[in-house]
Each structure stands twice: as C-alpha cells, then as structure tokens.
GUMI-560455 format. One record per atom (N, C-alpha, C): residue in one letter; atom name; x, y, z. Coordinates in Angstrom, 1 decimal, decimal comma. Atoms other than C-alpha are relative to their C-alpha. Example, Ala and Ser with C-alpha at 12.3 -4.5 7.8 and 13.67 -1.06 7.14 Angstrom:
% GUMI-560455
<rec rest="A" atom="N" u="0,9" v="-1,2" w="0,0"/>
<rec rest="A" atom="CA" u="12,3" v="-4,5" w="7,8"/>
<rec rest="A" atom="C" u="0,9" v="1,2" w="0,0"/>
<rec rest="S" atom="N" u="-0,9" v="-1,1" w="0,0"/>
<rec rest="S" atom="CA" u="13,7" v="-1,1" w="7,1"/>
<rec rest="S" atom="C" u="-0,8" v="1,1" w="0,8"/>
This chain:
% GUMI-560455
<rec rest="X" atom="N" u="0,8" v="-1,2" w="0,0"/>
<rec rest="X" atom="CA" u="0,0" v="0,0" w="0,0"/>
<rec rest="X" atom="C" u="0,9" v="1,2" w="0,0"/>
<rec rest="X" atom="N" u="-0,9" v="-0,7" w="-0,4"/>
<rec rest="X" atom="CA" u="1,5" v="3,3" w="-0,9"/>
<rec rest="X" atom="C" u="-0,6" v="0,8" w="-0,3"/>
<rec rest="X" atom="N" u="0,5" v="-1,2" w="-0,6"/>
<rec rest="X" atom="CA" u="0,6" v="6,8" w="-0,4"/>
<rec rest="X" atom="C" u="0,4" v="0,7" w="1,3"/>
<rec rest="X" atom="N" u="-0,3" v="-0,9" w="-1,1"/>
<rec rest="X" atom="CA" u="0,8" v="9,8" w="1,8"/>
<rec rest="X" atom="C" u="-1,2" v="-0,4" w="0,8"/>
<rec rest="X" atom="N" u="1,0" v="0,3" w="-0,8"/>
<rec rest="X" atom="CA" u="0,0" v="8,8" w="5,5"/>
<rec rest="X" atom="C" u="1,0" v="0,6" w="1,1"/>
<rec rest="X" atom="N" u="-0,6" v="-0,7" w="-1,7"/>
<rec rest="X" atom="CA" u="0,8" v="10,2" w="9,4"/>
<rec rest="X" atom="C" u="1,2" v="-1,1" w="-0,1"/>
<rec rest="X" atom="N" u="-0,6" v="0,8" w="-0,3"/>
<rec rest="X" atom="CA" u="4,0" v="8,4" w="10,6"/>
<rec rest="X" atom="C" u="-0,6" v="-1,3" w="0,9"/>
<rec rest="X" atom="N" u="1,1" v="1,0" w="-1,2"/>
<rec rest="X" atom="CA" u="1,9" v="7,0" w="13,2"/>
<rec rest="X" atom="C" u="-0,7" v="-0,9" w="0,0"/>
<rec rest="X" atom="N" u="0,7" v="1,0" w="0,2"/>
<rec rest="X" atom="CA" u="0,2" v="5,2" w="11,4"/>
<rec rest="X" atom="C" u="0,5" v="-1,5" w="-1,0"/>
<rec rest="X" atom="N" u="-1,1" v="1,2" w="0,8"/>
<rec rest="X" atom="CA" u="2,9" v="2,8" w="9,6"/>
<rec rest="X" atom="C" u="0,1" v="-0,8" w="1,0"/>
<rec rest="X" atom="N" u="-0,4" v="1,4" w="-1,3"/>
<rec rest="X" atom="CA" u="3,1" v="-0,8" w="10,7"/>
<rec rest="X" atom="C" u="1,2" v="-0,4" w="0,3"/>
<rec rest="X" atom="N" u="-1,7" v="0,5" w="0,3"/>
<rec rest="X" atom="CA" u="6,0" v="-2,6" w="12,0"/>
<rec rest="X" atom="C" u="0,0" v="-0,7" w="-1,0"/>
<rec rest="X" atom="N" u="-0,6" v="0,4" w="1,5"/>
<rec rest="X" atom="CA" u="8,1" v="-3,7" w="9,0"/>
<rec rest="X" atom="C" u="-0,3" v="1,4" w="-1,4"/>
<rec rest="X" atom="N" u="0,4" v="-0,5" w="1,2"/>
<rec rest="X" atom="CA" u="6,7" v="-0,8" w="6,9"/>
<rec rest="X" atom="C" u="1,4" v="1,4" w="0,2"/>
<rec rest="X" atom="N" u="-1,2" v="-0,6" w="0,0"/>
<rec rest="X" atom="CA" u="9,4" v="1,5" w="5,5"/>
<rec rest="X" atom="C" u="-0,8" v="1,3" w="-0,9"/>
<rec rest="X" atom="N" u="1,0" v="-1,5" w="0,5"/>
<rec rest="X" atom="CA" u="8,5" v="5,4" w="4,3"/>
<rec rest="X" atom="C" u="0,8" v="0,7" w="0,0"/>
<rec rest="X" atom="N" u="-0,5" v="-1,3" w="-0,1"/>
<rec rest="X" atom="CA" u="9,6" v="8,5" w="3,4"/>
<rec rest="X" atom="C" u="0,0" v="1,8" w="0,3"/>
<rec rest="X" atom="N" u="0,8" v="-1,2" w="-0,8"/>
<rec rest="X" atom="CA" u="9,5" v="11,7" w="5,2"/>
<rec rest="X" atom="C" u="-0,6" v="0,7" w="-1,3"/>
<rec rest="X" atom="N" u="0,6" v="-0,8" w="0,7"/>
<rec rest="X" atom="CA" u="7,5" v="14,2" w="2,9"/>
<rec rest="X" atom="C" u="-0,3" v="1,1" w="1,0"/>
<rec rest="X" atom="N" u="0,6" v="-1,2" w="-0,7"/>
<rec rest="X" atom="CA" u="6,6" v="16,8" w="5,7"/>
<rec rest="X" atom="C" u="-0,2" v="-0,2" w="1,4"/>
<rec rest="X" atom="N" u="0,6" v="0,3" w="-1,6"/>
<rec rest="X" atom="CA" u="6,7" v="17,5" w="9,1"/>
<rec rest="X" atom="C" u="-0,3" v="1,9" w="0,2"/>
<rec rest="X" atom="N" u="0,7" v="-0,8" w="-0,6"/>
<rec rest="X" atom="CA" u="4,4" v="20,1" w="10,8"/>
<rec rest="X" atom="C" u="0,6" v="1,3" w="0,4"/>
<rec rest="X" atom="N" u="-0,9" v="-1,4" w="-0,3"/>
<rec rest="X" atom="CA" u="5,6" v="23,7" w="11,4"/>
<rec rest="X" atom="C" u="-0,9" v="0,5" w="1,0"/>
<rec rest="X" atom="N" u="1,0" v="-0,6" w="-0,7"/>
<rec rest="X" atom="CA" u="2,8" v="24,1" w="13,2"/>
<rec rest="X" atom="C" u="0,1" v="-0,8" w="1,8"/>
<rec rest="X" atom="N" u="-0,8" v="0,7" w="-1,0"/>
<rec rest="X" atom="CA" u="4,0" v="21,7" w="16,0"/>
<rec rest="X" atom="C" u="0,5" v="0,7" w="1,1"/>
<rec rest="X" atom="N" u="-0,9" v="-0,4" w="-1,2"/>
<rec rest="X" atom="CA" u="5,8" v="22,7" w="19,4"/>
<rec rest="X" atom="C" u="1,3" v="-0,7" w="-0,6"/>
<rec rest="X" atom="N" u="-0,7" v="0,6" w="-0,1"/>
<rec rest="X" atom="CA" u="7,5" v="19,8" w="18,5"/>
<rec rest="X" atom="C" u="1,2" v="-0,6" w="-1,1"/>
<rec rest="X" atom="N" u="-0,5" v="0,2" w="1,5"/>
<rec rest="X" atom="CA" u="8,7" v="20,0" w="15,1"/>
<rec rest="X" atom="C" u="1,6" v="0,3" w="-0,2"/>
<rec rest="X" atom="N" u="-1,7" v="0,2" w="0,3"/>
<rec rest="X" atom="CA" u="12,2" v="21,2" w="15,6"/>
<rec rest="X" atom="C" u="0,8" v="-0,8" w="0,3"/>
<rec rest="X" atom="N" u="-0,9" v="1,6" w="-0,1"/>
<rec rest="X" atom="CA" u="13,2" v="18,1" w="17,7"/>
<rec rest="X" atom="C" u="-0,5" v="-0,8" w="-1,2"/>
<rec rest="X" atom="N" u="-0,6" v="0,8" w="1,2"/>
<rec rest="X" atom="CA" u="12,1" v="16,3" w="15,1"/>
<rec rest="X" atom="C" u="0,5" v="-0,1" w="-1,6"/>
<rec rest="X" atom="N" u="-0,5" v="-0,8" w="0,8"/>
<rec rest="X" atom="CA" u="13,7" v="18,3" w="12,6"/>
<rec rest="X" atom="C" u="1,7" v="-0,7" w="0,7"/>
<rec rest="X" atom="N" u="-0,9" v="0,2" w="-0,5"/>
<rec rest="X" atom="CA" u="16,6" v="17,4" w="15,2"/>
<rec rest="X" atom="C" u="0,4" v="-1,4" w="0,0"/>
<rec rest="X" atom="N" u="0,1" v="1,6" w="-0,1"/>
<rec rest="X" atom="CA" u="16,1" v="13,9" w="15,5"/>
<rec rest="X" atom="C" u="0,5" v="-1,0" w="-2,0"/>
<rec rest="X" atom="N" u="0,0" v="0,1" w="1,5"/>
<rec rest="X" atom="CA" u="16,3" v="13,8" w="11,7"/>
<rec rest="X" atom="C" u="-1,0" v="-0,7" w="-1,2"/>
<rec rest="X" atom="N" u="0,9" v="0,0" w="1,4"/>
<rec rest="X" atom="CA" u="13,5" v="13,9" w="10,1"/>
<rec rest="X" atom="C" u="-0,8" v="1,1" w="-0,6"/>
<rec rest="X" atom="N" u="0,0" v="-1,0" w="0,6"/>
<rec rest="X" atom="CA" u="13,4" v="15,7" w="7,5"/>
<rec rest="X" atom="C" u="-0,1" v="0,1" w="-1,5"/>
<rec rest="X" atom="N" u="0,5" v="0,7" w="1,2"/>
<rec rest="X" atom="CA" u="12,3" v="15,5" w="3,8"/>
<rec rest="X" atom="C" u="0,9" v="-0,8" w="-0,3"/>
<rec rest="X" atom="N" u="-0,1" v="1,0" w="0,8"/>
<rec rest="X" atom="CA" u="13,4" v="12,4" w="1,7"/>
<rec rest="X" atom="C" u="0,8" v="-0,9" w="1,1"/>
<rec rest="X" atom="N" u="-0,4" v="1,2" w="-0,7"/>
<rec rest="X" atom="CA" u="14,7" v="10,6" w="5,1"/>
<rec rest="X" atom="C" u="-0,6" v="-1,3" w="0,2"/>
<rec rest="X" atom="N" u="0,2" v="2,1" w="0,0"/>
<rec rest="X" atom="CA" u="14,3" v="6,4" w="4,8"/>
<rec rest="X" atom="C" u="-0,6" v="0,1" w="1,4"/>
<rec rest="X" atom="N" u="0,4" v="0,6" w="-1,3"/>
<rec rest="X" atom="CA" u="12,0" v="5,6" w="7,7"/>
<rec rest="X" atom="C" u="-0,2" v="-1,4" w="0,2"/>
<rec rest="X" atom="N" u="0,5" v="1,4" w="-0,4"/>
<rec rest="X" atom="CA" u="11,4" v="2,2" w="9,4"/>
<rec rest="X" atom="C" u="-0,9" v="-0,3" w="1,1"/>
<rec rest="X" atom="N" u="0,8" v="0,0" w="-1,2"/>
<rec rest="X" atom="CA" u="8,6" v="1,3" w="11,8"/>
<rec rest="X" atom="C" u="1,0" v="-1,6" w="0,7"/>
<rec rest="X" atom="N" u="-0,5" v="1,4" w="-0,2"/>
<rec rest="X" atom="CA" u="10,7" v="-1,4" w="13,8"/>
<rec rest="X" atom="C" u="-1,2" v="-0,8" w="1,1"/>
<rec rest="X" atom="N" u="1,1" v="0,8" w="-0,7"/>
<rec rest="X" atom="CA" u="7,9" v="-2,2" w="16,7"/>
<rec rest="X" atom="C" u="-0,8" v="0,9" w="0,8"/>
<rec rest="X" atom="N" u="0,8" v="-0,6" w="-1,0"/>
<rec rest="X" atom="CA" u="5,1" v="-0,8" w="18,9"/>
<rec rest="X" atom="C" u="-0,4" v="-0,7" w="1,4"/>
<rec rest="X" atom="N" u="-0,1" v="1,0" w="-1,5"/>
<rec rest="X" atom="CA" u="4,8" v="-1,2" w="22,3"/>
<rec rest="X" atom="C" u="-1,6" v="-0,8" w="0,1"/>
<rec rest="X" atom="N" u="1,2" v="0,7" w="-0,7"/>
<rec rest="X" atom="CA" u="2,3" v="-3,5" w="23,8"/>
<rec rest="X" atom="C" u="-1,0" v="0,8" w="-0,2"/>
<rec rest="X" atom="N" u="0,8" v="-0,9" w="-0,2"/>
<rec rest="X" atom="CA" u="-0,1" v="-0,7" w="24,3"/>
<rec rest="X" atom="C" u="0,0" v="0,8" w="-1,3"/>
<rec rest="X" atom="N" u="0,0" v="-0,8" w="0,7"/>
<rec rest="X" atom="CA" u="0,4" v="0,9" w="21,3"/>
<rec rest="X" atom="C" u="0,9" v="1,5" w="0,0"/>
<rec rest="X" atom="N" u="-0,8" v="-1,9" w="-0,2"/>
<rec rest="X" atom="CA" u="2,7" v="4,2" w="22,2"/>
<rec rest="X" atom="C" u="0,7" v="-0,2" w="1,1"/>
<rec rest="X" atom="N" u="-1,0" v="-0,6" w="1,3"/>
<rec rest="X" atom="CA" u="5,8" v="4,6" w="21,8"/>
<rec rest="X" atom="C" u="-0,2" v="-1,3" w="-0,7"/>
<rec rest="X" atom="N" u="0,0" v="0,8" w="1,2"/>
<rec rest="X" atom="CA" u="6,4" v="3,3" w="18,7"/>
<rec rest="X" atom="C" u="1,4" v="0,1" w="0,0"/>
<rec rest="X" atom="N" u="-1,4" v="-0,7" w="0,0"/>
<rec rest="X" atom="CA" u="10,2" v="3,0" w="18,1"/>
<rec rest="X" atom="C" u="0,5" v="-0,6" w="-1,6"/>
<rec rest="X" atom="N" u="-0,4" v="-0,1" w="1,5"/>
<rec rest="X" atom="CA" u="11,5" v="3,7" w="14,7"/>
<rec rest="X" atom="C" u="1,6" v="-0,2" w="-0,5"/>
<rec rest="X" atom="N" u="-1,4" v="-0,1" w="0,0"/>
<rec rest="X" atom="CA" u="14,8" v="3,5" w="12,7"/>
<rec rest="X" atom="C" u="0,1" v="0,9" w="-0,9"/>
<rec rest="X" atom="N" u="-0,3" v="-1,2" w="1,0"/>
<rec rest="X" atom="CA" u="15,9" v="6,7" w="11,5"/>
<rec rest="X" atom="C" u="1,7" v="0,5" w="-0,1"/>
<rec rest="X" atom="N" u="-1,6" v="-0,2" w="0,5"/>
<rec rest="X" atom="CA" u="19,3" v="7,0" w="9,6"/>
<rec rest="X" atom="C" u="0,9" v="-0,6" w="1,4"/>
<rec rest="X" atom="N" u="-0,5" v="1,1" w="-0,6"/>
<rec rest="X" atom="CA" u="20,6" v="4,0" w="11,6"/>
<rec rest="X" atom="C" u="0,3" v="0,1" w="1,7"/>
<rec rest="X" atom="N" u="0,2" v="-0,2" w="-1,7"/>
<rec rest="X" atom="CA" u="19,4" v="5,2" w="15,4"/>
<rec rest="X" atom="C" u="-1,5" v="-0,1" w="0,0"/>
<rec rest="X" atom="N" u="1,6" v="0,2" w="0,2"/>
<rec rest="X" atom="CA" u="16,2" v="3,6" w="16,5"/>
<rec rest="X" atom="C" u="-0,2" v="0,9" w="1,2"/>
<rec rest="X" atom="N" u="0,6" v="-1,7" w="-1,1"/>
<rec rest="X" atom="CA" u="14,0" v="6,5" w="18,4"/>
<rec rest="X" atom="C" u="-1,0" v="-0,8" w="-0,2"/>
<rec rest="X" atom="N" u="1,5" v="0,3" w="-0,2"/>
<rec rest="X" atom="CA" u="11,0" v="6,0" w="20,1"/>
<rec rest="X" atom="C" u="-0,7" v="1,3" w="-0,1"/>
<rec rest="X" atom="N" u="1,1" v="-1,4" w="0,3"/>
<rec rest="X" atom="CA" u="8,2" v="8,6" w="19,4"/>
<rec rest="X" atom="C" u="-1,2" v="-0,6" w="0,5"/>
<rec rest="X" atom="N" u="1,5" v="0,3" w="-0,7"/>
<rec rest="X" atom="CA" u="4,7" v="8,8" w="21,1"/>
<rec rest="X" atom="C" u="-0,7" v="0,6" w="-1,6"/>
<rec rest="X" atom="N" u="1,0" v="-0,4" w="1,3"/>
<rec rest="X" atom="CA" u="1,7" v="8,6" w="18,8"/>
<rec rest="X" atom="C" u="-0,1" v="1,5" w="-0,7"/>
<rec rest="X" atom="N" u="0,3" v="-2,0" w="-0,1"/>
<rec rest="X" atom="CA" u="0,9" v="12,6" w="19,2"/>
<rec rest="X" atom="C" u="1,0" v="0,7" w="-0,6"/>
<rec rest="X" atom="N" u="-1,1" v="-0,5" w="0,5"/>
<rec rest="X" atom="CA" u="4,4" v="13,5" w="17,9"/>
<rec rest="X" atom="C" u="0,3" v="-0,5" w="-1,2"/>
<rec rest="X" atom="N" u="-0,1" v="0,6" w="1,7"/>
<rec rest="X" atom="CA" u="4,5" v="11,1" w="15,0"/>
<rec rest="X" atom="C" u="-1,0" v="0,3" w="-0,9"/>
<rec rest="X" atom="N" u="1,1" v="0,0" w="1,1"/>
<rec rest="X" atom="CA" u="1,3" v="12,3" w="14,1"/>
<rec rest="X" atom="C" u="0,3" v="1,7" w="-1,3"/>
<rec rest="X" atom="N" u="-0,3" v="-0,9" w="0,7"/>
<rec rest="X" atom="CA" u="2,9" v="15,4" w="12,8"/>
<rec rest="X" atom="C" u="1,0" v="0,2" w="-0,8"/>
<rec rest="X" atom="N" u="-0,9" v="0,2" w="1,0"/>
<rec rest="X" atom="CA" u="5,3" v="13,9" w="10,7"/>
<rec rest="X" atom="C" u="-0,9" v="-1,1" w="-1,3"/>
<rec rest="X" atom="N" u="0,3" v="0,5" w="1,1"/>
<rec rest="X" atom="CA" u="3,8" v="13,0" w="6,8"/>
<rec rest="X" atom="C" u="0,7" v="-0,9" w="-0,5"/>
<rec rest="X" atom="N" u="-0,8" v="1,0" w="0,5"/>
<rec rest="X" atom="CA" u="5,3" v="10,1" w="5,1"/>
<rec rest="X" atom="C" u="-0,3" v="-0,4" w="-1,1"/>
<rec rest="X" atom="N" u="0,8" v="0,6" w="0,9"/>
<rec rest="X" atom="CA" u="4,9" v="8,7" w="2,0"/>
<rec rest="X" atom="C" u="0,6" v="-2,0" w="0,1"/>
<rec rest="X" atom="N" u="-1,2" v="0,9" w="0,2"/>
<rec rest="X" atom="CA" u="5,6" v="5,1" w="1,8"/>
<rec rest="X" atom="C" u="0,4" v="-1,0" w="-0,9"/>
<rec rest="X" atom="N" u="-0,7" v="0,5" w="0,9"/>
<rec rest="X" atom="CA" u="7,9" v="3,0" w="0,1"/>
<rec rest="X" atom="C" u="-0,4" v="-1,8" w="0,0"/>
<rec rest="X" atom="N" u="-0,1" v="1,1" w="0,3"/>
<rec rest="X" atom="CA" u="7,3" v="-0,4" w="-1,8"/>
<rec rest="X" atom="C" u="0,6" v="-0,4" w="0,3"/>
<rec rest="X" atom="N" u="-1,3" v="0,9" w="-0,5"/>
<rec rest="X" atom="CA" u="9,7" v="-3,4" w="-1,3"/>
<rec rest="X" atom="C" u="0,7" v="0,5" w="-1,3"/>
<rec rest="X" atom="N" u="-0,7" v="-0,3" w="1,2"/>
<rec rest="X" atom="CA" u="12,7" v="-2,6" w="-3,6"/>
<rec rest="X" atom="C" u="0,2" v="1,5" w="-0,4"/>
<rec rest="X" atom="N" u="0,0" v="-1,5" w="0,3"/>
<rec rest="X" atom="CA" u="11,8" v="1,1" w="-3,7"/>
<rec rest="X" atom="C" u="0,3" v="0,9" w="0,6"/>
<rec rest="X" atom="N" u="-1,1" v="-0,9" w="-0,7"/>
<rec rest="X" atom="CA" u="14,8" v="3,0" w="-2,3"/>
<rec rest="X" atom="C" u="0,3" v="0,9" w="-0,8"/>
C-alpha cells in the first residue's frame, strides 16, 4: 500500500519516506533534530504493547516517538525494492 499517511500510522516492517513535518507543531524542531526531514528512509521497527511509543529506525538510530508527535510527521511510503 502506498501513499501519503501520518507516521503514526505505519506498521511494523513498513518503511517510508519523510515528505513533511508540521511547522505548526511545538515539536517540530526536535524532530527536525532527530532527523527527520524531507526524503529521510523511515522504518517502523515495533510498537509497544499498548500501542505508544512506537520505536523507529531513523538513519541508523532507532528512536521511540509517542503517537501525538509522529502524528505530525507526513510520510509517504515505500514499496519493497523502492529505495
């Protein structure tokens, strides 16, 4: 399945690419900091039990993010093979 969707909402195993994060955010320059930022390779690696955090692999450091903060990062994502 591919298209523009919230990060938040990618499964584990699903891989994406940033397209946009929120200016409108508090929280947008950490993750601006964190490094995401257009055309960065994302990975959902697992979600907790509960659902939130989620913890991701971004440019080869997995970060955990809470729902509410991933929801303001756009993603598009990527087929198998489509790097």
């Amino acid at each position: 399945m591919s298209g523009r969707r919230r990060l938040c909402d990618i499964a584990p195993g699903e891989r994406a690419r940033v397209f946009s994060v929120s200016e409108k955010s508090a929280i947008s320059r950490r993750l601006c900091d964190l490094g995401l930022i257009r055309n960065t390779v994302v990975e959902c690696i697992m979600k907790s039990p509960l659902g939130d955090p989620t913890a991701y692999l971004i440019r080869g450091a997995v970060i955990a993010l809470r729902k509410e903060d991933a929801a303001f990062v756009t993603v598009e994502v990527i087929s198998d093979g489509a790097d």
